[in-house]
Each structure stands twice: as structure tokens, then as C-alpha cells.
Residue frames as a rotation matrix with the C-alpha (Angstrom) as fourth column:
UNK 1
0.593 0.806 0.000 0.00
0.806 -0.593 0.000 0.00
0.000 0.000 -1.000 0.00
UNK 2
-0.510 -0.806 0.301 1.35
0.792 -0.577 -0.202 3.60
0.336 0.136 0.932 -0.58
UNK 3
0.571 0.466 -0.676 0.38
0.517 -0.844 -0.145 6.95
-0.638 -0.267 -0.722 0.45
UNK 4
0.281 -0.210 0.936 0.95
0.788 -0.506 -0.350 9.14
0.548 0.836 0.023 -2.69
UNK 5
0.023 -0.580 -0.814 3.20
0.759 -0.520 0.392 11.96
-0.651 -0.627 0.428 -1.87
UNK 6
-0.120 0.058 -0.991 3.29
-0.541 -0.841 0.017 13.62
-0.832 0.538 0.132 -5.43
UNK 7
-0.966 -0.256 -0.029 2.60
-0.219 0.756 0.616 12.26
-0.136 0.602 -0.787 -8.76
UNK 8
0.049 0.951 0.304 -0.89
-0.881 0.185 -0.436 10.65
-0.471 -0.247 0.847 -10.29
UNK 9
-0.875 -0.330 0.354 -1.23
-0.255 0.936 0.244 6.97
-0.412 0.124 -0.903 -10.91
UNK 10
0.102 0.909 -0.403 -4.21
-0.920 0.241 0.310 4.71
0.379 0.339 0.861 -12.71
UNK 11
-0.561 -0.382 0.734 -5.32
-0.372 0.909 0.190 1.57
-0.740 -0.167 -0.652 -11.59
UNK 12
-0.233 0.497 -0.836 -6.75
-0.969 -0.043 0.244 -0.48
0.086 0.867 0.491 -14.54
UNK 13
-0.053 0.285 0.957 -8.47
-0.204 0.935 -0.290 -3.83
-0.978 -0.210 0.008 -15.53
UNK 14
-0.626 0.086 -0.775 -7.69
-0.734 0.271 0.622 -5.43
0.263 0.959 -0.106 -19.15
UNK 15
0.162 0.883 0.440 -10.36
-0.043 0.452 -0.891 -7.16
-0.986 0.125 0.111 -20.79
UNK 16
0.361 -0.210 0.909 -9.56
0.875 0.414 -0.252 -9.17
-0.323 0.886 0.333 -24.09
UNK 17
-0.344 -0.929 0.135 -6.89
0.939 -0.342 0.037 -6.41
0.012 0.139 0.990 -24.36
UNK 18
0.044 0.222 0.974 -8.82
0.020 -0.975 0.221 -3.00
0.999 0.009 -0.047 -24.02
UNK 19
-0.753 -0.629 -0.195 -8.10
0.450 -0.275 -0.849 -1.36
0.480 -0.727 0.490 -20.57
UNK 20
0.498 0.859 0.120 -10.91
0.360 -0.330 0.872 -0.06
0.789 -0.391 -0.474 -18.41
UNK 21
-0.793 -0.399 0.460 -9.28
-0.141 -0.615 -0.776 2.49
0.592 -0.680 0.432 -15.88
UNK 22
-0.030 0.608 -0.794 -10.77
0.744 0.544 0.388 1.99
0.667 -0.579 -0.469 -12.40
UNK 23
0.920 0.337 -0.201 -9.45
0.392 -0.756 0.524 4.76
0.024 -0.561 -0.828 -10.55
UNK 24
0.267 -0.712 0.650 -7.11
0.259 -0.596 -0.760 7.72
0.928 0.371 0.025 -10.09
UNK 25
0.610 -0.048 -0.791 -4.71
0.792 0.053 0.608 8.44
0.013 -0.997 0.071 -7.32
UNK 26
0.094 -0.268 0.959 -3.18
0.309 -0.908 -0.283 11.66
0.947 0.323 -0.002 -6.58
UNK 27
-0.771 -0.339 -0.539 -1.48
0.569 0.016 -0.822 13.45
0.288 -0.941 0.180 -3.21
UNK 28
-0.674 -0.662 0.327 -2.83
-0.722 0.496 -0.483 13.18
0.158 -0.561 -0.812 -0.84
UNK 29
0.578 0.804 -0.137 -4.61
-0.807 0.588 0.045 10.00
0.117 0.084 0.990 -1.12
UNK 30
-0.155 -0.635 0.757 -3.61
-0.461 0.724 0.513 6.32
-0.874 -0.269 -0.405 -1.02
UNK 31
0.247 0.199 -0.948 -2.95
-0.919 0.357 -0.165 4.34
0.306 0.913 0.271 -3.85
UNK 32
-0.738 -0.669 0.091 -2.35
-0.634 0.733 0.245 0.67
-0.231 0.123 -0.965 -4.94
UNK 33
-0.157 0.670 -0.725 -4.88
-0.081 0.723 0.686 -2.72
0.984 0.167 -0.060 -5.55
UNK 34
-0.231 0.363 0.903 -6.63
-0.973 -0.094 -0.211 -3.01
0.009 -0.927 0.374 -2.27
UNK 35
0.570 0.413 -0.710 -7.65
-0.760 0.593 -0.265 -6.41
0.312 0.691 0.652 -3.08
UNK 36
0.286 -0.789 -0.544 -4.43
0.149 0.598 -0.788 -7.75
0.947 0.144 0.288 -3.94
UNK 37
-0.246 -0.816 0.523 -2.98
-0.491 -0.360 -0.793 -6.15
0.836 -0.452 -0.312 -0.77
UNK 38
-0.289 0.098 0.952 -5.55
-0.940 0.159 -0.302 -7.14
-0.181 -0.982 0.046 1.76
UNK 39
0.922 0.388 -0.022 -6.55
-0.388 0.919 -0.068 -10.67
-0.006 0.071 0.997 0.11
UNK 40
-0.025 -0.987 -0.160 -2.40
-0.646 -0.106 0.756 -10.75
-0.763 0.122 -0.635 -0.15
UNK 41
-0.177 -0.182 0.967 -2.90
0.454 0.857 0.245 -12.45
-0.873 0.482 -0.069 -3.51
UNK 42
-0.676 -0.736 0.029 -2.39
0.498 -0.428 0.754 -11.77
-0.543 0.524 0.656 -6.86
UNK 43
0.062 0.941 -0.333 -5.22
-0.140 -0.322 -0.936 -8.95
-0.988 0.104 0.112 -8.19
UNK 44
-0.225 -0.185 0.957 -6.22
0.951 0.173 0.256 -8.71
-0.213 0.968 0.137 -12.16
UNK 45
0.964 0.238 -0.121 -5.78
0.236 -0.971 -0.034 -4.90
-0.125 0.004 -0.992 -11.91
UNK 46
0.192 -0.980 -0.048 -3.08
0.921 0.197 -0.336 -3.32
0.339 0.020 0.941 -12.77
UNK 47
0.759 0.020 -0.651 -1.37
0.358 -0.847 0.392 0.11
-0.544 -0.531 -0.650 -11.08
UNK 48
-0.017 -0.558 0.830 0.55
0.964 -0.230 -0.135 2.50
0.266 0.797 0.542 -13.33
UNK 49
-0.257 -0.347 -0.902 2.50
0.498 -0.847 0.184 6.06
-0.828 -0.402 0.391 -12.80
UNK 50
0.561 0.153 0.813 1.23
0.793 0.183 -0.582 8.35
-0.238 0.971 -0.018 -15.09
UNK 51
0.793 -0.496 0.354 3.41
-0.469 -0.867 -0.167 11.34
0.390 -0.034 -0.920 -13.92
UNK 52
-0.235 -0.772 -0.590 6.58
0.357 0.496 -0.791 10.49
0.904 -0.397 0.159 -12.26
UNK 53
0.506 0.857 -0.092 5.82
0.024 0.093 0.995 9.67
0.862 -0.506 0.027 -8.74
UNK 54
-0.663 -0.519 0.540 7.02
-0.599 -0.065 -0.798 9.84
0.449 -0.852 -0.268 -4.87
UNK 55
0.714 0.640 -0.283 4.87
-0.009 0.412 0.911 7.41
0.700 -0.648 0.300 -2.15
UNK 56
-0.221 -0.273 0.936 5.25
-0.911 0.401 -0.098 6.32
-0.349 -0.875 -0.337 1.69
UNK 57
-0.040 0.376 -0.926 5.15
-0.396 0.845 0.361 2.34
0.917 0.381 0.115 0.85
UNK 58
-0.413 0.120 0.903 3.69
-0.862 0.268 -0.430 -0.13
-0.293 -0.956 -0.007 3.78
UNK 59
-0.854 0.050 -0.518 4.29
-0.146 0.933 0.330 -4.00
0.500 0.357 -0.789 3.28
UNK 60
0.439 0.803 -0.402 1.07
-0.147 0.506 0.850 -6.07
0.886 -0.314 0.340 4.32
UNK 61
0.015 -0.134 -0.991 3.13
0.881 0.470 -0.050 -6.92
0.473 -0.872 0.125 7.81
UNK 62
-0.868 -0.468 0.164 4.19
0.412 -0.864 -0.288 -4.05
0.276 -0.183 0.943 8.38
UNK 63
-0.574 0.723 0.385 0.24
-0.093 -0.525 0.846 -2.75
0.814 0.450 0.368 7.93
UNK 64
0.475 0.542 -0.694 -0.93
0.358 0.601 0.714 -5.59
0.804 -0.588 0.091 10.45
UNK 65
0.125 0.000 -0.992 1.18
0.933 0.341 0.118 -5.07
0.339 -0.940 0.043 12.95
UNK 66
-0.950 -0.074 0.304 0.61
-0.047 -0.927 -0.371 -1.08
0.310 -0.367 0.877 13.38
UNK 67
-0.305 0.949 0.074 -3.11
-0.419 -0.203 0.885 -1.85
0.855 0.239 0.460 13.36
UNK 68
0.132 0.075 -0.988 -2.18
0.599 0.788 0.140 -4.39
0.790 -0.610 0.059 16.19
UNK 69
-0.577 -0.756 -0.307 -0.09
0.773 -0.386 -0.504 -1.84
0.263 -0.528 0.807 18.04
UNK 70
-0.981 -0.142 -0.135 -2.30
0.167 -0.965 -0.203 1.15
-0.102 -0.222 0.970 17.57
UNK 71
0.121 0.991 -0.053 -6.02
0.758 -0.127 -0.640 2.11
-0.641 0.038 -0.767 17.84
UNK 72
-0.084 0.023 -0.996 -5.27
-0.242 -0.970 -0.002 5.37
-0.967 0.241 0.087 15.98
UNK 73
-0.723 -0.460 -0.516 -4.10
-0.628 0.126 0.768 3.64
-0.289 0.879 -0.380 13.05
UNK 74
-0.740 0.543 0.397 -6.81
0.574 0.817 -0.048 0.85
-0.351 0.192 -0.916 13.12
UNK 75
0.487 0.596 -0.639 -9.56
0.148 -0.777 -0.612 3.97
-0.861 0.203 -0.466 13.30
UNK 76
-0.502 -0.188 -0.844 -7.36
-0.746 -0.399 0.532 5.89
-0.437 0.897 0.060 9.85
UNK 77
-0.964 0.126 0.235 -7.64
0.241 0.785 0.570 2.38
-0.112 0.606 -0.787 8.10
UNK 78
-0.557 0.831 0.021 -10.94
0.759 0.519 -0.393 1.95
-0.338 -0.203 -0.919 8.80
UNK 79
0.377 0.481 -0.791 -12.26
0.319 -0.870 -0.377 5.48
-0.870 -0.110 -0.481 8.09
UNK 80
-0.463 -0.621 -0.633 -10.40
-0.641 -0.259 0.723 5.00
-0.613 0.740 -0.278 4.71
UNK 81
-0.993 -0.111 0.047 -11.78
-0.024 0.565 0.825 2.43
-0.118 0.817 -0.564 3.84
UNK 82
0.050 0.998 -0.037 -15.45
0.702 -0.062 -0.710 3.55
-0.711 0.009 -0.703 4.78
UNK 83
0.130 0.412 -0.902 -14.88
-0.377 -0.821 -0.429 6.58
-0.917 0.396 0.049 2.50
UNK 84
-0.829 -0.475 -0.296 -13.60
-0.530 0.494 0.690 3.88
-0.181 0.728 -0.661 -0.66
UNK 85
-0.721 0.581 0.379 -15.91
0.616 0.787 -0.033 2.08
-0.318 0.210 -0.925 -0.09
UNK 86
0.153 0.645 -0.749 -18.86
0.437 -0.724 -0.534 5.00
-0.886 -0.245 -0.393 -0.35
UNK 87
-0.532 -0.500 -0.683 -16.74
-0.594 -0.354 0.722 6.21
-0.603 0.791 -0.109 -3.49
UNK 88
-0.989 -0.125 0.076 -17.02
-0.046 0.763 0.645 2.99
-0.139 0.634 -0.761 -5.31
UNK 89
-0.403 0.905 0.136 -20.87
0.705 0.402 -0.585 2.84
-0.584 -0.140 -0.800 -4.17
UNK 90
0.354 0.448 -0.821 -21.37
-0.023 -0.873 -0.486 6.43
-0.935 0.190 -0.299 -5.61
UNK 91
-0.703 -0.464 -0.539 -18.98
-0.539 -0.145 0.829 5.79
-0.463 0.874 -0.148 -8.68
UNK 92
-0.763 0.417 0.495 -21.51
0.600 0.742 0.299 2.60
-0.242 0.525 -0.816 -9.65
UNK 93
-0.030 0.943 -0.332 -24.47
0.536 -0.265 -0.802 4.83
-0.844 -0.202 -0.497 -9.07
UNK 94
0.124 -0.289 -0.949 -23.06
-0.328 -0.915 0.235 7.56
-0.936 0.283 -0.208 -11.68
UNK 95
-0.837 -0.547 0.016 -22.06
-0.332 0.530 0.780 4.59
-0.436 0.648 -0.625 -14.07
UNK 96
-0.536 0.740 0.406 -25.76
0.788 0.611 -0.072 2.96
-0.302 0.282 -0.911 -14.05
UNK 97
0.039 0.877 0.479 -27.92
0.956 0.108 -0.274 6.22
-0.292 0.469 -0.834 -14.41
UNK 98
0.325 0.148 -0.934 -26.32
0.214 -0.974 -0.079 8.67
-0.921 -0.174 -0.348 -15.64
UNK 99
0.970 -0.145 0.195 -25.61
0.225 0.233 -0.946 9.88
0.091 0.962 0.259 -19.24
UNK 100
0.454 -0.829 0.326 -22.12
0.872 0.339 -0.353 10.51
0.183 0.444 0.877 -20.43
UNK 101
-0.510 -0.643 0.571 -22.00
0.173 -0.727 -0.664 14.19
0.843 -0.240 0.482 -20.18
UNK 102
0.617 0.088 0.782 -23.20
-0.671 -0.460 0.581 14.06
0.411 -0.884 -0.224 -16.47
UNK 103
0.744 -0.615 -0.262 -20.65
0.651 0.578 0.491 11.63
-0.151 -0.536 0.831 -15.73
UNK 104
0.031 -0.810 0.586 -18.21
0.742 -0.374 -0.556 13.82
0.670 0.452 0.589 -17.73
UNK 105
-0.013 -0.125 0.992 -19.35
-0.138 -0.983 -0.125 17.09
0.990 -0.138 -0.005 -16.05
UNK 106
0.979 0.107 0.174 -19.46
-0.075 -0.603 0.794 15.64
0.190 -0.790 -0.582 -12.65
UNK 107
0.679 -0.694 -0.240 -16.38
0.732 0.614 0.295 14.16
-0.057 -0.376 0.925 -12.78
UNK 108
-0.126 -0.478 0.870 -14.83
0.514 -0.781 -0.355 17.74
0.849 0.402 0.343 -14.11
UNK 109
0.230 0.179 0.956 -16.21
-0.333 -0.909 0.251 19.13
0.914 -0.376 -0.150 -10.75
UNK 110
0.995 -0.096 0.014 -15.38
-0.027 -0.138 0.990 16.91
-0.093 -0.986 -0.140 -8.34
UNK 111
0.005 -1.000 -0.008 -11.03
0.292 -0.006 0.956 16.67
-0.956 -0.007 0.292 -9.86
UNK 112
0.995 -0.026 0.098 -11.13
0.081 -0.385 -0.919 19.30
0.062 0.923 -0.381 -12.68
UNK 113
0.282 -0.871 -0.403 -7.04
-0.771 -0.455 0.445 19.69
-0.571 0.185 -0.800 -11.55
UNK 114
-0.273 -0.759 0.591 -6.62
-0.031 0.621 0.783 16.20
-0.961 0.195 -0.194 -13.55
UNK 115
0.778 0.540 -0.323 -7.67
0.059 -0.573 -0.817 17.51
-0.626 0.617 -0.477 -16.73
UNK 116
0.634 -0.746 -0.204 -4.17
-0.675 -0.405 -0.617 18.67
0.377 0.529 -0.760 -17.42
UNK 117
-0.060 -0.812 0.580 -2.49
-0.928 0.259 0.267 15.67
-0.367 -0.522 -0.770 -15.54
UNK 118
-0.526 0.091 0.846 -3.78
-0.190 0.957 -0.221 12.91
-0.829 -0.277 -0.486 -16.80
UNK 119
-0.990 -0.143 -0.016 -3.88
-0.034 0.119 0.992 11.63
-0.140 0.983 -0.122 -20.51
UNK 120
-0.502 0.837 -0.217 -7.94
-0.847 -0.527 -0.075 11.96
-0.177 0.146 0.973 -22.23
UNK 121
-0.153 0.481 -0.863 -8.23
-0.443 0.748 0.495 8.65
0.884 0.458 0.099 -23.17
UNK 122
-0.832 -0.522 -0.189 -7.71
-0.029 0.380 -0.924 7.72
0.554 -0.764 -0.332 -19.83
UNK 123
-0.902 0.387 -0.193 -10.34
-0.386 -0.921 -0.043 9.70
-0.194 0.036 0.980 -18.95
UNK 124
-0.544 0.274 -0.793 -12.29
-0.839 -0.200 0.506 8.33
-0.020 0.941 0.339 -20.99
UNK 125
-0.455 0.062 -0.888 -11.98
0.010 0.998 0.064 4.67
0.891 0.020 -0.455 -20.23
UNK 126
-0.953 0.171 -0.249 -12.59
0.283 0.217 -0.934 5.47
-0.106 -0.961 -0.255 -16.46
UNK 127
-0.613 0.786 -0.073 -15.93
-0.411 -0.396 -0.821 7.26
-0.675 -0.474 0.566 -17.56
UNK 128
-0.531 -0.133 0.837 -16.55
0.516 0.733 0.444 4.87
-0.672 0.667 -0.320 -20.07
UNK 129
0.424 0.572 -0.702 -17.04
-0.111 -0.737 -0.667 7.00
-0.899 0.361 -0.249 -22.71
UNK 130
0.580 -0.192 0.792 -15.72
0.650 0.694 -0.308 6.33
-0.490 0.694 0.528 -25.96
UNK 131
-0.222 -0.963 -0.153 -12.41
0.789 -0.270 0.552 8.07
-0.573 0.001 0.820 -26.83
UNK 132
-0.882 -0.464 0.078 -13.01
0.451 -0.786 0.423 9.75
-0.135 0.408 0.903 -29.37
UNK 133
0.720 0.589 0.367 -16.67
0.414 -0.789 0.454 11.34
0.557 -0.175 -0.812 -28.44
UNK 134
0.517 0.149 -0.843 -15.10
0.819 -0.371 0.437 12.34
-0.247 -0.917 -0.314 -25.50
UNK 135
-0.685 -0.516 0.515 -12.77
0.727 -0.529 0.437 14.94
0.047 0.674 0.738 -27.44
UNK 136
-0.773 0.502 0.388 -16.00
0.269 -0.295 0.917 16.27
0.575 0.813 0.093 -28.73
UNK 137
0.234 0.829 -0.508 -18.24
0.697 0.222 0.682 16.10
0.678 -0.514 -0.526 -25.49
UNK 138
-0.103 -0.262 -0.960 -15.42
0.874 -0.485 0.038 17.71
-0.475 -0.834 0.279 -23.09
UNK 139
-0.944 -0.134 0.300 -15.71
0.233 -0.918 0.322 21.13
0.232 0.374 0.898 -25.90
UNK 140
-0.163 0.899 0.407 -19.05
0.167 -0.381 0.909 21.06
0.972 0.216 -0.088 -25.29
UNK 141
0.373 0.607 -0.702 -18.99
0.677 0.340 0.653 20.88
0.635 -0.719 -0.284 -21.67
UNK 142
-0.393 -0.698 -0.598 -16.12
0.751 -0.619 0.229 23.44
-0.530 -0.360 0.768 -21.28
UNK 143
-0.762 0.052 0.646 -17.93
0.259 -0.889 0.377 25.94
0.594 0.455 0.664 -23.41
């Protein structure tokens, strides 16, 4: 697990070779496969730098035994992973009934600073939208 210091990362999922971006990490947030870390087995996500990065890294022992040691830390965890989890619950919600440009336009309001950090297709894939509307959708939504 990391804690992202500078730098923005993607995690992704291939599917019969096309990439489906899952989520974006940026300081100050944590990053990595949650999954992979807490099931300690191998995930079918992958995690990729798309800027050049800095992190705090914490092995899976390491993780356990602060959580063992410390109530504070158990509480962070936990309160991380209640807001991930909430994310994910709100990201499905956005995915099932919303159109394209209200996925497009909220996602522009709630992390308009990756716009300029973080390649369009990318973009793209995480709001499934199809590359090359999206070109054509973000002018309309920026005008």
C-alpha cells in the first residue's frame, strides 16, 4: 500500500486487451490494488504512474502489525476504507444512471485539476465513454 506523496497513478483492468481504468490516485490519497494487498494475492488490476511519482510504501506486515499496536491507526484504516468504499458505491451509481455528459461534467467538478495531468483517453476509459466522443463532449462541456 502507498500513500501518494506527489505524482498521479491509474489503476486499470484489461479485458480481451482494451483497458478499463478503475481509478485515479493523486497526493494526498492512497494508492495501490486493495484487493491484492488485503486478500495478499495476486489482483487482475493493474497500477501505473502516469506522472513520475514519490509514495510512503507499507508492506502487508508491516500494515498488520501497526493496526495491532495502535487504535489510531486501526480507526485511519478503517475510516479510509469507509470513505472507498462509499466512493465505489457512488462511482456505480453515476455509471448505471447517468448519461455521459453528467458523468463527464461531474467528474470535471469533483477533480477538474486532472484535466491537465492525466492523458484523455484515460479519462475516458474510467468514464466509459468512448475516446473519441469524449474529445468532442469535453468542448461542449467546457464551453
Amino acid at each position: 500500500m502507498y500513500f501518494v506523496l506527489e505524482g498521479a497513478q491509474r489503476s486499470y483492468y484489461l479485458n480481451e486487451g482494451k483497458e478499463h481504468v478503475m481509478a485515479f490516485t493523486y497526493p494526498p490519497s492512497f494508492s495501490g490494488v486493495p484487493e491484492s494487498f488485503f486478500r495478499q494475492q495476486p489482483s487482475q488490476c493493474f497500477l501505473e504512474c502516469i506522472t513520475n511519482s514519490t509514495f510512503l510504501r507499507i508492506s502487508f506486515e508491516q500494515h498488520q502489525h501497526m493496526m495491532q499496536r495502535h487504535r489510531s491507526i486501526e480507526t485511519l484504516f478503517r475510516k479510509v476504507g469507509e470513505t472507498f468504499i462509499s466512493g465505489l458505491i457512488e462511482r456505480h451509481y453515476e455509471l448505471l444512471a447517468f448519461s455521459i455528459e453528467e458523468r463527464l461534467r461531474i467528474f470535471l467538478r469533483r477533480s477538474p485539476h486532472l484535466l491537465n495531468m492525466v492523458p484523455h483517453k484515460h479519462m475516458a476509459s474510467y468514464l466509459r465513454i468512448d475516446p473519441t466522443n469524449f474529445s468532442k463532449l469535453l468542448g461542449k462541456v467546457l464551453d
